[in-house]
C-alpha positions, 0 to 999 in steps of 0.5 A: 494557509491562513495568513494574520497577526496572532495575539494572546488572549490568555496567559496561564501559570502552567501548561497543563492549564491551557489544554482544556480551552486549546481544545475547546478552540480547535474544536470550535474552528480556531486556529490557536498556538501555545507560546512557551509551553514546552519551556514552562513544562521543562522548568516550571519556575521559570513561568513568572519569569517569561509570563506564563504560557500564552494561548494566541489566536489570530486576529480575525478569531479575536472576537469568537474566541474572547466569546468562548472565554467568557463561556468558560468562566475565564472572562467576565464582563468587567474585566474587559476595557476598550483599548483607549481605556487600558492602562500602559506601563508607561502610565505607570512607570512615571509616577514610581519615580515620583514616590521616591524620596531622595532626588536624583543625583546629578554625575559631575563630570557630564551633569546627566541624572541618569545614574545609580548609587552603587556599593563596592567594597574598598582596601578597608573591607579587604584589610579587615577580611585578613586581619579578623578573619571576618568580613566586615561590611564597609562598603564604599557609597559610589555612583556610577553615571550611564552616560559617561560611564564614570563612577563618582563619589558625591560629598556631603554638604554640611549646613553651617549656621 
């Protein structure tokens, strides 16, 4: 038995996508494996979810089977990038928090940024519920920090002249 890595080579939104090129490889000698086609197949909404069905060869057929997928249509030329130049997800996860507009919020109590504006409804919420029979959407503004597991309010600054 061969022995190596498997990596994907190829994602698909449903199973019966992959079959065609699966056979395609066995036929060419390669061994190939399906990762999460019978999940996608029992519940197909959850294919986004868990990123498609995975067609996965070893390492040592990388190069031939990325050959048949550009005999097939399913890799062009371009699309291809050296493994320096790829993009990374850390690349990218900076620069989101550099277009939000509002700061981060500092917790009080430890002083760390790693907190999240979280909304929770309060006494008046529940008073007007009983009173109008009709929720009324007051909803307490709170801040909870991941590191001390605190939750907070921060007060408005007003700016005097």
């Amino acid at each position: 038995m061969e022995s190596g890595k498997f990596i994907t080579v190829w994602t698909f939104t449903f199973a019966y996508e992959v079959a065609v090129i699966r056979s395609r490889f066995e036929s060419e000698g390669i061994t190939c494996f399906v990762q999460d086609e019978l999940t996608v197949q029992v519940h197909p909404f959850y294919s986004n979810a868990i990123g498609g069905v995975k067609l996965q060869v070893r390492e040592s057929d990388l190069h031939h089977a990325i050959e048949i997928l550009k005999e097939a249509g399913y890799i062009k030329d371009k699309d291809l990038q050296p493994s320096k130049d790829a993009p990374r997800l850390n690349e990218y996860s900076g620069n989101q928090e550099n277009t939000k507009s509002k700061a981060k919020t500092a917790c009080p109590i430890c002083g760390s940024e790693e907190t999240i504006k979280d909304k929770k409804a309060g006494w008046l919420f529940l008073l007007s519920s009983l009173l109008f029979m009709f929720p009324t959407p007051l909803l307490q503004k709170r801040y909870y920090c991941f590191d001390c597991k605190q939750e907070f309010k921060v007060k408005k600054q007003r700016n005097r002249p």
